[in-house]
N, C-alpha and C positions, 0 to 999 in steps of 0.2 A: 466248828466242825463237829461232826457229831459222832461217836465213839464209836465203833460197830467190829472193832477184836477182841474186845473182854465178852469172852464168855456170858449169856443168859444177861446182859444189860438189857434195853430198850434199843440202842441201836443195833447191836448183833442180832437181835429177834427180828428187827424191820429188815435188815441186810438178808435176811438170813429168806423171811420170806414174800422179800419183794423179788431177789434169783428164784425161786420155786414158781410166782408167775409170769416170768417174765419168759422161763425155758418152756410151758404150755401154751404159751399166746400162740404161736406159729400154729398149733393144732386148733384151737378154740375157735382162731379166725377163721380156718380152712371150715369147718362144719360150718360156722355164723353162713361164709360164702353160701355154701349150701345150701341153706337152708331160706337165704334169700333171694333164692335164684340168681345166684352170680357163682356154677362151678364153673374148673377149669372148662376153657373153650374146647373143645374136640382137637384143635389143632393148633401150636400156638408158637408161630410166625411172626417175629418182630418186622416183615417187609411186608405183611398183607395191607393192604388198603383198607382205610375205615370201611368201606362199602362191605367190604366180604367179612371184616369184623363183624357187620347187623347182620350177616345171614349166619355167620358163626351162632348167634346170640340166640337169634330169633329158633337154632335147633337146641336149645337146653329148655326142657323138663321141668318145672319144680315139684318131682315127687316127694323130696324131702319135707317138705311144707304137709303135703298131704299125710306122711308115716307121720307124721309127729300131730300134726293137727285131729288127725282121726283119732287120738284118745284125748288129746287134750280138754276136750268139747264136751267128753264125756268123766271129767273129776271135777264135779263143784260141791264144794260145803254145804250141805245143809243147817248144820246146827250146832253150838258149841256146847258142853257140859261140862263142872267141875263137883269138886266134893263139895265145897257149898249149896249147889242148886239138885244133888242129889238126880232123880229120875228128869229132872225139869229143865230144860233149858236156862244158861248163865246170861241175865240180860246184860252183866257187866259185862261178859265176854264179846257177847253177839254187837254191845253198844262201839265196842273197842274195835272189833270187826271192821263195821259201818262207816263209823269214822275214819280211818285210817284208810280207806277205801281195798279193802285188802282183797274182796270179789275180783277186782281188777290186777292189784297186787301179784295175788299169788295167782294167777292165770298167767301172768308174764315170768313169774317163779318157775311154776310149774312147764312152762313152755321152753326154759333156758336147760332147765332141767331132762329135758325131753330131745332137747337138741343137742346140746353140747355134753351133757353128762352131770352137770353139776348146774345148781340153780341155790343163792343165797338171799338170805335177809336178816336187816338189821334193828335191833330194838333198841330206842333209845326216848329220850326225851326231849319236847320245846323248851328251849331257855327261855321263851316267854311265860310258856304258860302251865310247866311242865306238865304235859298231860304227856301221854303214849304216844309216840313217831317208830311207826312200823316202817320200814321202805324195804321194797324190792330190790336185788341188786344182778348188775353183770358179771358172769364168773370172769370176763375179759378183766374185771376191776379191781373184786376180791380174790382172794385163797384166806385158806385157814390152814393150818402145819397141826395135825394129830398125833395123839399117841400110838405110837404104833402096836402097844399092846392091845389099849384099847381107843379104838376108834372115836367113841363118843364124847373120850375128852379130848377138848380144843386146848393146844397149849398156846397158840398165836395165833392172830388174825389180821391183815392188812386189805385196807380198802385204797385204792390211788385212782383218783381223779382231778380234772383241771377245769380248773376257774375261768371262764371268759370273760365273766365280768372286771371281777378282779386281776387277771391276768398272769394268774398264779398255780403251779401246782403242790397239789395237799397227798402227801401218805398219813392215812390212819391205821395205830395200830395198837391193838387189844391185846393185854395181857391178864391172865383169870390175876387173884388176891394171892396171898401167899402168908404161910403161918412165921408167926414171930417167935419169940423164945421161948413164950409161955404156950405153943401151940394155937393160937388164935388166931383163927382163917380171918384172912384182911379181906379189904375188897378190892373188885379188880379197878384195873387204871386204862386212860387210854392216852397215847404219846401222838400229837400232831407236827411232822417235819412239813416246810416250804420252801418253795423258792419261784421267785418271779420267771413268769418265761412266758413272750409274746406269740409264739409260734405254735400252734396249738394239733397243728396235723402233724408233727413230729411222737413218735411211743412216749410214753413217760417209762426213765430209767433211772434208777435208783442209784445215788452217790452221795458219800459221808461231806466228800467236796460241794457241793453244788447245792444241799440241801441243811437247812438249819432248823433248830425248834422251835415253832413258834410261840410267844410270850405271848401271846393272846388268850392261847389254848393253855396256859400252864408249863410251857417251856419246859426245860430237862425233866422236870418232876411229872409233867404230865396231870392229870385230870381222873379223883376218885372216882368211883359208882358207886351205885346204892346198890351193888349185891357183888358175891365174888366170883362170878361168870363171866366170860365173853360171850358181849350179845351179840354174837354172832349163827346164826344156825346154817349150816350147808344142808339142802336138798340132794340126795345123790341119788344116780340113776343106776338100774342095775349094770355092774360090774365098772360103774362108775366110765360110760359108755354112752352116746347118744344114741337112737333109739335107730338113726338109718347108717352108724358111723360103720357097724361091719361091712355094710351091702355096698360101700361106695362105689366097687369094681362093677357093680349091676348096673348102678346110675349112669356110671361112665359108661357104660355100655351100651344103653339105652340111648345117651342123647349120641352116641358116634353114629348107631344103626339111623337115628332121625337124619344127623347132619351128612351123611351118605346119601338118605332119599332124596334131600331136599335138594345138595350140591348137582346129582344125577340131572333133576327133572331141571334145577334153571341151565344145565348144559343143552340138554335137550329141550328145552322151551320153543325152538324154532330149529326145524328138521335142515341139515345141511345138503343141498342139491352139488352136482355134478354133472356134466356132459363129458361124455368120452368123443372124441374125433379122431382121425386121422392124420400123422402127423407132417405127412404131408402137404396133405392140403394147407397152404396158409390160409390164415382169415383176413378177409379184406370188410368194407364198411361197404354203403349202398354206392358209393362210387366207384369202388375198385381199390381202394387204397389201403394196403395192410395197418393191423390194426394188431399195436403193441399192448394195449390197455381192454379188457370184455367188460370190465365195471359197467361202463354207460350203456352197453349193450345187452346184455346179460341182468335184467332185473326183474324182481316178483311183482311189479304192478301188474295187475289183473286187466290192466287194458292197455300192454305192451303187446304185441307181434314180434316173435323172433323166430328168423330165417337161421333154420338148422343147416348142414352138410348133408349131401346125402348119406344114407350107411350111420350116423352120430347116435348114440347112445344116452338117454338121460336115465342117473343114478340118485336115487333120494335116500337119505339114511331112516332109518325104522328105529322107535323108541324100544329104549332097554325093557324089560319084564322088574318091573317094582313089588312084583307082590312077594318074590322073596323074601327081601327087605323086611315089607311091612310084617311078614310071616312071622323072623326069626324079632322084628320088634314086641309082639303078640310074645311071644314065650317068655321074652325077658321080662316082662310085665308081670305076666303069671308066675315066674319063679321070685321076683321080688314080692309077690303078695303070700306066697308058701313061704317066704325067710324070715319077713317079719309077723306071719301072723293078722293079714290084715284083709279082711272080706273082700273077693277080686271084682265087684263094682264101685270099690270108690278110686281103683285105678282106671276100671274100663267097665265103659256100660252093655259090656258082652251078657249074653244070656247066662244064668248058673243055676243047675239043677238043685232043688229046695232042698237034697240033702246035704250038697256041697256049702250052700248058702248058709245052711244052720251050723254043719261044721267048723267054719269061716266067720260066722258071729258070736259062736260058742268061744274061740282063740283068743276074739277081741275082748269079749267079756272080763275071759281069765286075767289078760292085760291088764285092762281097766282095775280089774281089785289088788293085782299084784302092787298098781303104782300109789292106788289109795294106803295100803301097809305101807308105803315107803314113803310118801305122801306125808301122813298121818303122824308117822315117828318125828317127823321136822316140825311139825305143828304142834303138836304136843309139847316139844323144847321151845316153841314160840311163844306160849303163852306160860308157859314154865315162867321165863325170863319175864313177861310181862307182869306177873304179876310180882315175881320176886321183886321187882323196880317201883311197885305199886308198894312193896311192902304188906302186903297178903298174901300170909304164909301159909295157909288153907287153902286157899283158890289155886297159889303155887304145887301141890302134891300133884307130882305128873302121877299118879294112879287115878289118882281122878278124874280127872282132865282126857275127856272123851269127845272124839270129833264123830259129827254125824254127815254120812255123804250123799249125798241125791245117787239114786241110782242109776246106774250106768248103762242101762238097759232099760224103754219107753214100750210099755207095754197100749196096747191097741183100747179103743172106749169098751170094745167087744171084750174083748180080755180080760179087763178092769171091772168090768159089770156083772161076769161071770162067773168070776174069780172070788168076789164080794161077796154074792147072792152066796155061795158055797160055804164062804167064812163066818157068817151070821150063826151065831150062838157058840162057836169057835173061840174068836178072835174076838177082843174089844173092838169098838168104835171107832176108837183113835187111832188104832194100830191098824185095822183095814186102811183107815185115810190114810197114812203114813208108808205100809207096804206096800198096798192092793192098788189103792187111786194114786202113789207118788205123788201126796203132794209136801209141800214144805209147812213147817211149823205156823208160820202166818197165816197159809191158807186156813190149815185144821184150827187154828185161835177163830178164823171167820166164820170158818160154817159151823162153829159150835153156837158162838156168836147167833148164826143167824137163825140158827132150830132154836134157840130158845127166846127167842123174839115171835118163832113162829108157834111152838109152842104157849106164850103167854098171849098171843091173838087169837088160835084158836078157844083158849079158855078162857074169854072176855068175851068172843062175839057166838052167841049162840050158831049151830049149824056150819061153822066156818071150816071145820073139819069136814064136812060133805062137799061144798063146794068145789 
């Protein structure tokens, strides 16, 4: 059994914060929903019939996808820098990058981050081959426990996930180094508990009971590092919030005003007739004989004949006026693109006035570089930690270590060519390629690359500069 009431052991750290995610799961999930296109249905009737479940279904929305997709698309790396590589690009950084495929990575980082409020990753190393193992992670999996004075330092970190193959669940959990008597910062450790369990659609929930240490991984003692950090780094979103998590009362609102329209129009899909008679008059059939049942008599085939009463009255119902509806849906749309900030044709390809338009992609912009700073701060501790693991302590100086981003704004070839011509005798070369033309480090390696190929043909083939 594993020990988790003493005080700051390894088991009270793990106890301590595998409760901290297990009391935000309830929320984490609800946004995930969200964002997957699975919110609450509009209406939600444990006696509905699957059928009216798909029409429930078929009225939700997924804006959330869109808020969060609309910046996402626009934070990608351009380029890594440390104090070693000075003004130049770090090939060891950018190599590290590449391989660990972190392009992809931290777009799913960055996207958890965007959704759910918090977005994690983890540096660590192959026991084969110890090179660098960057991995992306689910905030549903991880948490990290802070200082509450100060934020940036990690005092614990737990990762919990389950084995299908093995048919087992693993808590990992990180604890920074700790100074000994003579003051000497140790390095950190990480403690791996398990316990077999075949059922795998059941939470993982944390117990001293049920869970043991594994001897594989270094059992009670746990497992050194090569530095005294948890390599853990949290991405956090402002106020530590998803990006559509205030507006949800819009969302909802939005898909009730659809599942209203939608419910409206299949009631009335086929207009309900009536005949008023006299109730006197019985109704008899073509022979004379009253007639308890109008069903067989009374039908819309277009090549039936039916014998009315004299004086009978036929009443047809008239469809509702829908464009309220779609009216008061039009507004909620527009007020969710005013709440988050987010240009009103990537909810609706309505007309906008080119000054609304610029004001609307001006918000986006601000966005976009507020998430880069916050972005940026997590990345920064990422390669911090890589390289501290690499044991270069030079390349480790986060003041050095400068991330470069693609711009978040696609300026036009007219723009770009005008913009250029202007900068000429300004601006180096490279720095137009780099601001004016957006392009990335590999490109400007190429087209320098290729002027000076073209350069060295012109000055070998007489006339080739006139051609």
């Amino acid at each position: 059994m594993i020990d988790v009431k003493t005080p700051n052991t390894p088991g009270w750290w793990m106890l301590k914060a595998c409760r901290k995610r297990e009391g935000r799961l309830p929320r984490l999930q609800k946004l995930a929903d969200y964002f997957d296109g699975n919110p609450p249905l509009p209406t939600n009737n444990k006696a509905v019939t699957d059928a009216f479940k798909r029409v429930q279904k078929d009225s939700c929305t997924n804006m959330a996808e869109l808020i969060v997709g609309s910046l996402r698309e626009r934070i990608t790396v351009r380029d890594v820098r440390t104090a070693s590589s000075g003004d130049q690009i770090d090939d060891d950084a950018w190599r590290i990058w590449v391989e660990n495929g972190l392009d992809v990575e931290f777009a799913d980082v960055l996207e958890n981050m965007l959704a759910m409020g918090d977005g994690y990753m983890i540096v660590g190393q192959d026991p084969d081959t110890d090179e660098i193992a960057v991995t992306g992670e689910d905030p549903r999996q991880v948490v990290t426990i802070h200082n509450p004075v100060r934020q940036s330092e990690i005092r614990a970190a737990v990762k919990v996930f389950h084995d299908p193959d093995e048919q087992k669940d693993y808590v990992y959990l990180y604890l920074p180094g700790e100074r000994d008597l003579e003051g000497v910062l140790g390095n950190a450790r990480r403690y791996v508990a398990v316990r077999a369990r075949k059922n795998k659609r059941a939470g993982i929930v944390f117990s001293a009971g049920s869970f043991e240490w594994d001897e594989d991984r270094g059992g009670a003692e746990g497992e050194e590092l090569q530095h005294p950090r948890v390599p853990v780094i949290r991405f956090r979103n402002r106020r530590g919030v998803g990006e559509f998590e205030p507006h949800l009362s819009i969302l909802d609102r939005i898909n009730n005003d659809v599942y209203t329209r939608v419910v409206i129009a299949l009631y009335q899909a086929y207009k309900q007739r009536a005949i008023q008679v006299d109730d006197t008059d019985e109704a008899v059939d073509g022979k004379g004989d009253p007639l308890e049942n109008l069903d067989d008599v009374l039908t819309s085939d277009p090549g039936s004949w039916i014998q009315l009463p004299f004086n009978s009255k036929v009443w047809e119902s008239s469809q509702a006026d829908l464009q309220g509806i779609l009216s008061a849906t039009k507004d909620d749309i527009r007020l969710l693109a005013a709440v988050t900030r987010r240009p009103m044709d990537i909810f609706s390809p309505d007309n906008q006035s080119a000054a609304g338009a610029g004001f609307s992609r001006e918000g986006l912009t601000f966005a976009v570089e507020d998430k880069q700073v916050r972005a940026g701060q997590g990345l920064v501790e990422l390669f911090h930690l890589i390289f501290l693991t690499l044991g270069d302590a030079d390349r480790a100086d986060r003041s050095g270590i400068i991330i470069g981003w693609k711009p978040g704004e696609r300026y036009s070839i007219t723009d770009k060519g005008s913009s250029a011509a202007q900068s000429v005798g300004v601006l180096p070369k490279r720095t137009i390629m780099r601001e004016i033309y957006q392009m990335t480090p590999p490109q400007i390696d190429q087209a320098e690359a290729e002027a000076a190929d073209e350069l060295l043909l012109m000055q070998e083939i007489p006339g080739a500069d006139q051609a």
